[in-house]
N, C-alpha and C positions, 0 to 999 in steps of 0.2 A: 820877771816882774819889772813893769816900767814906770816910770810917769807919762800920765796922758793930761792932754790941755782939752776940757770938753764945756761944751756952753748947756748948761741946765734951765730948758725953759719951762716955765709954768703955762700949760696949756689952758686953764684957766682964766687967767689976766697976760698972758701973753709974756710977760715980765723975764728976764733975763738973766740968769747969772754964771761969769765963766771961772773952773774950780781946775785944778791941777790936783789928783790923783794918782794913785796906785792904779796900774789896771787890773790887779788880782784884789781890788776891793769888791765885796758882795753887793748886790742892791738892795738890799736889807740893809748895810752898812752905811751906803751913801743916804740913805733916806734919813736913815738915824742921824749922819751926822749934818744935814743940811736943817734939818728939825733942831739940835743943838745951838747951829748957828744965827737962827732965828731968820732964815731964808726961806721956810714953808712954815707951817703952824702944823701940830702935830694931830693931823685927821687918819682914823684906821683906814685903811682902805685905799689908801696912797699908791700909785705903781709908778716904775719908769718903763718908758714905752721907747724901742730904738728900732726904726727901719721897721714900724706898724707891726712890731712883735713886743709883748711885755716881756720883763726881765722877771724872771721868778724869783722868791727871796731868797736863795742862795746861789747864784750866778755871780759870775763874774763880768767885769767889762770885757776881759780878755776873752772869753766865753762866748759871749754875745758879739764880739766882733768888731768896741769900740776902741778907735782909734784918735787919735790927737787930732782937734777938727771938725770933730764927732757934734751932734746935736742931740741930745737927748729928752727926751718928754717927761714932765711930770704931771700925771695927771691927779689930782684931787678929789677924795670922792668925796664929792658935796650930793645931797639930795633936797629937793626942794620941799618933803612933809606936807605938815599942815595945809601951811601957808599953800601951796601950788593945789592942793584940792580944792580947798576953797575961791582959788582963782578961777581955777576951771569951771568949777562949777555955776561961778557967778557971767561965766562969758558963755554957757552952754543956754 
């Protein structure tokens, strides 16, 4: 078990943030704590995505192969509902 220096981007809005970790932290773990720290908003359906593979909720970074330097995805699962039907529909 080490510390790793990894940049947490929100693929969503692009946004940035770089965290120093454990790399025998779970991605269930880092989700939790980055929700904690008021750096994502707490949406189900949340993943981290590293080198176009998701991280499953109990993986590790060391598992997964991140290293200090590391870029990691967050993706958000926002759906557009209503609203996006009734867009489409008024542009169809």
């Amino acid at each position: 078990m080490s510390d790793v220096d990894i940049t947490f981007r929100n693929e969503n809005n692009g946004k940035e943030v770089e965290v120093t970790v454990s790399d025998d932290m779970t991605a269930d773990a880092i989700l939790r704590n980055l929700v904690e720290a008021g750096v994502i908003p707490n949406i189900p359906g949340t993943t981290l995505v590293f080198r176009n593979i998701q991280l499953r909720p109990g993986q590790t970074l060391a598992q997964a192969g991140v290293v200090s330097g590391d870029v990691v995805g967050i993706f958000l699962n926002t759906r557009g509902g209503q609203k996006l039907f009734s867009l489409s529909r008024a542009l169809v």
